[in-house]
C-alpha positions as CSV (number, residue, x, y, z in Angstrom):
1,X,46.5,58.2,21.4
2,X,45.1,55.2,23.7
3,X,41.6,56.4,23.0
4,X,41.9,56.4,19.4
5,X,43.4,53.3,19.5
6,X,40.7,52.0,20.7
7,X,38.0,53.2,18.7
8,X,39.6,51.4,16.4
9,X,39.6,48.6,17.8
10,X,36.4,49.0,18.7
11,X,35.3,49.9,15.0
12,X,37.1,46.7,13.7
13,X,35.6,44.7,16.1
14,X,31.7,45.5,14.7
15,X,33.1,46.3,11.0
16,X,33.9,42.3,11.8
17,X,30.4,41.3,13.4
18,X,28.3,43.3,10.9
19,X,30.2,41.4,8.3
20,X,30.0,37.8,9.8
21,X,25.9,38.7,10.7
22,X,25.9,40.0,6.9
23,X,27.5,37.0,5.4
24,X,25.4,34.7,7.3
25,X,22.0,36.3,6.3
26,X,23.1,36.0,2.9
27,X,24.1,32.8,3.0
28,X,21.0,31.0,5.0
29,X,18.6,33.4,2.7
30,X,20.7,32.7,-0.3
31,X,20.6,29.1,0.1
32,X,16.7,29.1,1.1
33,X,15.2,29.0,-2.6
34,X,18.0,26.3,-3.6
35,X,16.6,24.3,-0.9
36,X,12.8,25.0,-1.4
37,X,13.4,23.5,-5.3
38,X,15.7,20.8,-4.6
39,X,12.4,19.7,-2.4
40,X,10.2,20.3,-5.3
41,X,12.0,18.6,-7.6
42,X,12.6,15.5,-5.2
43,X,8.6,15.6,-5.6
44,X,8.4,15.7,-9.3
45,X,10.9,12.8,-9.2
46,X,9.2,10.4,-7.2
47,X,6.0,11.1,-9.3
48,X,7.6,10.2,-12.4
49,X,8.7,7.1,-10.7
50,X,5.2,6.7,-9.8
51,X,4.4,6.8,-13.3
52,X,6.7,4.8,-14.8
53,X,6.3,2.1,-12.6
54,X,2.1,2.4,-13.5
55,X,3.5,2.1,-17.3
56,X,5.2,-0.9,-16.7
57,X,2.7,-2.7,-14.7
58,X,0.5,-1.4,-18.0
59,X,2.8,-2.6,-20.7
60,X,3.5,-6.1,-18.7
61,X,-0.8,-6.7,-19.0
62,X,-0.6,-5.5,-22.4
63,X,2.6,-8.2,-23.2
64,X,0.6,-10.7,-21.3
65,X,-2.5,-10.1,-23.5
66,X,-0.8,-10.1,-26.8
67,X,1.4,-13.1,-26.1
68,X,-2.4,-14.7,-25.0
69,X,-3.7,-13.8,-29.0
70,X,-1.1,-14.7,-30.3
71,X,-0.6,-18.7,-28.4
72,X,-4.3,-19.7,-27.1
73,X,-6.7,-20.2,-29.3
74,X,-9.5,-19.8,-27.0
75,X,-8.4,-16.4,-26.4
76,X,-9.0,-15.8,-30.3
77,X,-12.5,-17.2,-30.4
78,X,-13.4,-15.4,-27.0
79,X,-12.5,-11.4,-28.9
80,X,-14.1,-12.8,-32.0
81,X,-17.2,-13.4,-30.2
82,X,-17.0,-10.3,-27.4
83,X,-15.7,-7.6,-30.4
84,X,-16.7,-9.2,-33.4
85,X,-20.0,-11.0,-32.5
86,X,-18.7,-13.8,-34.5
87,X,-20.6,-17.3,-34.3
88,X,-19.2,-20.9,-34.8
89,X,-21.4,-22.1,-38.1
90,X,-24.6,-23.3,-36.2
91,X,-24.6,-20.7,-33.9
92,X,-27.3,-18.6,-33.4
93,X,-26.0,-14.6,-31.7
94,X,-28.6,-13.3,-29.5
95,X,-28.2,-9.4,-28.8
96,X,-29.7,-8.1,-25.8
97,X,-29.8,-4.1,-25.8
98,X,-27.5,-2.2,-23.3
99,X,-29.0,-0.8,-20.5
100,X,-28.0,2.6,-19.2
């Protein structure tokens, strides 16, 4: 009776260890790919950050140059001239050919 007793014991005893070795493989190799992507997306996050902060810093020179047509005149003569090849009456435009 002692002897069956404890093979019981015995078989309890690594029914309990198999589980507890079980549980923790599952666990650590479960938990793996949840890891790995919370990593990934902690990447994608900072490079949207990235990005947005480009597009503001974008957007701020774009504000800067609007707000500069639409107060200085000088601004307005200097695009009419550069995009427009607008002359004051008087002027003469000389072209020069781009070189390549």
């Amino acid at each position: 009776m002692r002897h069956l007793s404890n093979m019981i014991s015995r078989l309890s005893n690594t029914i309990i260890v198999t589980g507890c070795i079980a549980f923790t493989a599952w666990a650590v190799f479960g938990y793996i790919p949840l890891i790995q992507n919370q990593t990934e997306l902690g990447r994608q996050i900072e490079q949207v950050q990235r990005e947005i902060e480009e597009k503001e810093q974008a957007n701020e020179l774009l504000w800067l140059q609007v707000q500069a047509v639409k107060n200085d005149p000088e601004t307005i003569e200097r695009l009419a001239r550069e995009n427009l090849r607008l002359a004051r009456p008087g002027e003469t435009v000389i072209r020069f050919r781009s070189e390549f």
